[in-house]
N, C-alpha and C positions, 0 to 999 in steps of 0.2 A: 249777476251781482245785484246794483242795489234795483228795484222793481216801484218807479215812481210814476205818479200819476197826477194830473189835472184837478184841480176842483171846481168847485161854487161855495165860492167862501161868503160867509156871512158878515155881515158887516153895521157899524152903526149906520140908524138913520141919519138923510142929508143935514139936518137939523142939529141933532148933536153932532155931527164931525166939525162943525162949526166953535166948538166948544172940546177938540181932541184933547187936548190938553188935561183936561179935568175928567177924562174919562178913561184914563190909559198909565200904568205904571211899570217897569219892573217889577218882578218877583221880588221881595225881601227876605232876606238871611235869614230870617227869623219870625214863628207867625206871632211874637208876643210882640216885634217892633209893629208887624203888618196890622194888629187889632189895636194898637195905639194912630195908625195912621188916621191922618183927616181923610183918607181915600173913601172910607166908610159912611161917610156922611154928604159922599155924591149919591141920588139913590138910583144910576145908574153907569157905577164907575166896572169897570170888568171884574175887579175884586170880588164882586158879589156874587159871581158865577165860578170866578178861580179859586178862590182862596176863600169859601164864606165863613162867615166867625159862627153863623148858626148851626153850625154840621159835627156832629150827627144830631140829632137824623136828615139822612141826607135828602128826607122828600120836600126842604124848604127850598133845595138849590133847582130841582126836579120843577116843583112850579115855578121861579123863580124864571126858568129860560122859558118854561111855556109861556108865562104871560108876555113875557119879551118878545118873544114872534107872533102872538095873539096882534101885542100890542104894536107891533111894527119899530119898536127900539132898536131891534136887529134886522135887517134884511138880506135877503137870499141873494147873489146877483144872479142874471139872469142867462150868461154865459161860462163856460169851463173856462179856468185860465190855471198861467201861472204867477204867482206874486214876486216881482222883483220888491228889494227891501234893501236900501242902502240905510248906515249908519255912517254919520260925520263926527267927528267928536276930537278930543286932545287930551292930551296927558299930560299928567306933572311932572314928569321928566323936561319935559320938551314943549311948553303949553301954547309956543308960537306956533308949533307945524300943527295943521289940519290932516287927523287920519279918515280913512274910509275902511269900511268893511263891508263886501259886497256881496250879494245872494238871491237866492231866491226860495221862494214856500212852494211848497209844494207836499202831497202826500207820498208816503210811502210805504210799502206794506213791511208790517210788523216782524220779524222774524226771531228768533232764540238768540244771541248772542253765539250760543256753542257754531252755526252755520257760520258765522265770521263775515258776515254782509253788513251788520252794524256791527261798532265795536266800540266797548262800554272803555274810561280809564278812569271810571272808579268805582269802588262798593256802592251799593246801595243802601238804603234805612227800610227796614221791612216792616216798620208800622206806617213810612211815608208813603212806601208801595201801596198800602191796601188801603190808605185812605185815598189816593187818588184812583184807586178802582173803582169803591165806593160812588165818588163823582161822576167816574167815565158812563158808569152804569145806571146813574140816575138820571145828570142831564143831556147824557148820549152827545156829548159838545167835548171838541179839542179848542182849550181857552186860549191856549199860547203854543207855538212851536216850539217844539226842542230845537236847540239850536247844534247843528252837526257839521264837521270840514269833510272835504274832497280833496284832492288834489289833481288840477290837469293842467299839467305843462304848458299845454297848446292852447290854453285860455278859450275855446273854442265857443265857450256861451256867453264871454266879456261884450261884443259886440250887440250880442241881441238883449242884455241887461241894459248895456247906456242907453241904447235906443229908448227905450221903454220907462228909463228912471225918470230920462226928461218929459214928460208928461204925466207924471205922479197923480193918483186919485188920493191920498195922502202925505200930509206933510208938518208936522211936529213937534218940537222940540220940549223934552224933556228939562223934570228938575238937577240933573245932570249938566245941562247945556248939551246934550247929545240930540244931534238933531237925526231925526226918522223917516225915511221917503221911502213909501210904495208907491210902485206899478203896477199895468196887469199885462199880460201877455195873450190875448185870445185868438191869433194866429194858428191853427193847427196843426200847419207843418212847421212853423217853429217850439212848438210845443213837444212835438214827435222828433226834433234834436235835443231837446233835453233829457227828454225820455231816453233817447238812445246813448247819450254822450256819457248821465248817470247808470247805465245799466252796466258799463263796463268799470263802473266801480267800488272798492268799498268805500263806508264812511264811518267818521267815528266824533261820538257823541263828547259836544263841550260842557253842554249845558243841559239841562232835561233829562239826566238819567231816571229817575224816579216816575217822570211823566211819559218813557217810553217803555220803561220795564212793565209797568199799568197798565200800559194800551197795547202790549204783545198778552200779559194775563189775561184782560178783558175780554181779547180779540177769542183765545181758547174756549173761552167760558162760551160766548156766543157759538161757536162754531160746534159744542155739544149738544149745545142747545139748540141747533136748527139740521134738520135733517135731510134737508135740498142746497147745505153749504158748497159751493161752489169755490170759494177761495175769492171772489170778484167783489165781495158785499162791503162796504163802507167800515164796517169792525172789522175789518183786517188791516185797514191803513191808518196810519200816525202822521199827524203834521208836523211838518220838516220845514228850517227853513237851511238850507244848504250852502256854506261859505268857502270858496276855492283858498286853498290856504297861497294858492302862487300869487294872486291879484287883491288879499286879501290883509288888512293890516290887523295882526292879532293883540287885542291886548289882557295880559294874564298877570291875575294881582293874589297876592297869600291870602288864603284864611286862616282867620286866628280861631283860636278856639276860647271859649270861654264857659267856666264851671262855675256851676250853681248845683245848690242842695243837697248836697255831698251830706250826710247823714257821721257826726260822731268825726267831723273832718281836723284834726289837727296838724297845725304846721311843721310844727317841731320834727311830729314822727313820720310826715310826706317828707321831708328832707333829709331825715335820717336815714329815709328807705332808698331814695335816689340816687344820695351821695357816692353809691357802690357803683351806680353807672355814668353819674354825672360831672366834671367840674363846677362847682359853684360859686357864683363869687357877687357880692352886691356891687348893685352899681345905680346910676341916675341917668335917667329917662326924659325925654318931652313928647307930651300927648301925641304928638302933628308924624315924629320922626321913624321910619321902619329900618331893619336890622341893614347889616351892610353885607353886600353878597361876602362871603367866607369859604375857602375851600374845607372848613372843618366840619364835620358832619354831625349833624343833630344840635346845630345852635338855636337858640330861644331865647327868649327873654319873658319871665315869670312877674307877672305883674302882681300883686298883693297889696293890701289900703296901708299897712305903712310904709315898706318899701320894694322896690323891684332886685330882679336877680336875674345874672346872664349864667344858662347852664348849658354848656357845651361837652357832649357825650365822650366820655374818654376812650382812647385810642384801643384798646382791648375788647369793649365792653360790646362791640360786635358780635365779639361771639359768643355772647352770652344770649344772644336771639335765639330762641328756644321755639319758635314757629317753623314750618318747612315751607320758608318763601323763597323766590328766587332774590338773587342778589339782585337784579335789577330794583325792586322793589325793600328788599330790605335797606339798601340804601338810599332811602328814600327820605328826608327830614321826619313827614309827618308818620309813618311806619316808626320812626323810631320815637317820636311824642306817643304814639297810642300804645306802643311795647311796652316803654319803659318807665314813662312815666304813669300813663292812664291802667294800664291793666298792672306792673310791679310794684308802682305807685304807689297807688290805689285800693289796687283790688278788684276793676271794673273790666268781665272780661265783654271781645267784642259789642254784639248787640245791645250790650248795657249801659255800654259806652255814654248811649245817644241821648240815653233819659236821663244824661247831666251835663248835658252839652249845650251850647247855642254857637253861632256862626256869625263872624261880620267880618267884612273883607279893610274895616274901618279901626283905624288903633283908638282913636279917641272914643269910638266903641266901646272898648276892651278898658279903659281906664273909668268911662263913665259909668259900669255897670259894676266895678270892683267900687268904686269909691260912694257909690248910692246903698253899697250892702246888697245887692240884689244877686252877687257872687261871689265868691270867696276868692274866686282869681282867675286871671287869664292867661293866654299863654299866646305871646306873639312870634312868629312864625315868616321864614321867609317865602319870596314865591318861588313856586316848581317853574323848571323851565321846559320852552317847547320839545329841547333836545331829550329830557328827562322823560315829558310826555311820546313822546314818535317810540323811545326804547321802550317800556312799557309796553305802549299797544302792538308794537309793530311784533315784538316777544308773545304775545298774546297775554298777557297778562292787565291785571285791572290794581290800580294805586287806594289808598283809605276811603270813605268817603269824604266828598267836602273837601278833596283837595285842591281844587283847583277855583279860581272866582274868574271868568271872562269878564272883560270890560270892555264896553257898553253889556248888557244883557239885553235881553230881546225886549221888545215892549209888546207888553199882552195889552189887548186891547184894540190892535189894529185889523186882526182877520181871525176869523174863527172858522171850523168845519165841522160840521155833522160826523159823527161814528158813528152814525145808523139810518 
């Protein structure tokens, strides 16, 4: 199964770790929120390596990590490990209890999906794929782990992650309040039960699909390209950071979707169109407030600058699904926003989808970008649940993209790896 391995991860100088904080973010939904970020005016926040706003051409990212290890910004450590990576943090639900989600980094080599050693549960965006190729293959640098579950019963690597959390060589806390602890593991018969304990299983990706589909492309491209490939080379593995779903507290929030630029876009005749699969019915809204769980399938709520609207997909209008998906997935909320509403809608099939789309897991998002004119409207959306998630993947099947938002997301900026 899965095939992981040790590194020598790279890391900020002792100097700036003194200053983590300002040099470390989550990913953003969005790379127009991430180019508005003040993150951009650290001149050496991780952004500039993960997400650079100069790119393409991608040979500014290119120098960009060489002078960083010229310069000692970055540094190599000097033994293989493994990175333990605890997340503490709390939810709105419940904002007294303190959660954990626990793990560890680690690489691991890159395989096709179709092998079923990783397993994707959602689409992917094929212009996201190849601009993170682009990157992989200029600055030869994994910026952030994908973040991916396991599951084992028998908790059998819980004991040697506590050990190791509590003497952290990092420690963080985010603009979240999500607080961030790494360890290292340089032990190497503890490292060779990881190895082994992951090798009997599959894993499947929460977060980072785009950044492991790029680093399986990548890895092929390399491996034509050199003609003593061995399979052992550094571009065959992806950083991983690995979270046991048993000992693990998951937290998974809706994304909404949000349209912008719709060319020739009128209201009138978007609801005239939908009406055939939708109930519609106006209603009032507050920014802060998301949908209430519902056993009715395909509810939303359509945000617009004068008023919002609850459309809940009528009882029929399932069969009017005219893709050959499995039911697993047709019944899926957001399969039925990109059916019925974005491609019937609209007119927007699949991949087109995306070039009028943005993503924020944030309602007050969705009303801020409709009310500025910067969209025409949004579409707020409940969250998928884990049960929804496991049938999907376990089916072998993959959900829309963008379905799903993990909370905490990883924070880049804590360890990096070399692919090459």
């Amino acid at each position: 199964m899965a095939e992981i391995q040790s590194l020598r991860a790279w890391q900020y100088n002792d100097f700036l770790k003194e200053n983590l904080q300002n040099m470390t973010a989550s990913m953003s939904e969005t790379v127009a929120q991430q180019k508005k970020a003040m993150f951009y005016q650290q001149p050496f926040h991780y952004f500039h390596i993960s997400s650079p706003i100069d790119t393409p051409p991608y040979h500014n990212a290119k120098r960009r990590v060489e002078n960083w290890k010229l310069d000692k910004v970055i540094e190599k450590d000097a033994l293989d490990g493994i990175y333990v990576y605890y997340q503490y943090f709390h939810l709105k639900e419940n904002p007294e209890k303190m959660y954990c989600r626990k793990g560890f980094i680690a690489h691991i080599k890159a395989t096709d999906f179709s092998e079923k050693i990783v397993l994707p549960h959602e689409l992917t965006i094929k212009r996201a794929v190849e601009h993170r190729i682009a990157l992989l293959e200029n600055t030869e640098m994994h910026t952030i782990p994908t973040h991916a579950f396991y599951t084992d019963e028998a908790q059998n690597l819980e004991k040697y992650m506590e050990e190791c959390i509590s003497h952290p060589i990092s420690d963080v806390i985010d603009a979240n309040n999500t607080r961030h602890v790494v360890g290292v593991i340089h032990d190497r018969k503890v490292i060779d039960l990881f190895v082994k304990n992951l090798a009997e299983k599959q894993v499947w990706i929460a977060d980072g699909h785009h950044r492991y589909e790029s680093s399986y492309k990548y890895a092929k491209m390399q491996k034509e390209q050199n003609p003593n490939h061995t399979g052992k080379e550094l571009y065959n593995f992806h950083l991983m950071w690995f979270t046991n779903t048993v000992s693990s507290n998951l937290g998974v929030f809706p994304t909404h979707r949000i349209l912008h630029s719709l060319k020739n876009f009128d209201e009138k005749d978007f609801f005239d169109t939908i009406s055939e699969y939708f109930n519609i019915t106006e209603t009032t809204h507050t920014h802060n407030k998301g949908l209430a769980p519902t056993e009715n399938l395909g509810t939303f709520l359509l945000v617009f600058l004068e008023k919002s609207y609850l459309a809940t997909l009528k009882n029929d209008a399932i069969q009017k699904f005219a893709i050959d998906l499995p039911d697993e997935v047709k019944k899926l909320d957001l399969s039925v926003l990109h059916y019925f509403m974005l491609e019937k809608g609209l007119g927007l099939r699949e991949q087109m989808q995306f070039e009028y789309l943005d993503f924020t897991h944030q309602i007050s998002e969705c009303y801020k970008q409709v009310e500025s004119k910067k969209a025409q409207f949004a579409v707020i959306t409940r969250k998928v649940t884990l049960k929804e998630i496991e049938s999907v993947i376990q089916n072998g099947y993959i959900m829309p993209a963008k379905t799903t938002y993990f909370f905490p997301k990883v924070l880049g900026g804590l360890v990096f790896s070399s692919a090459k």
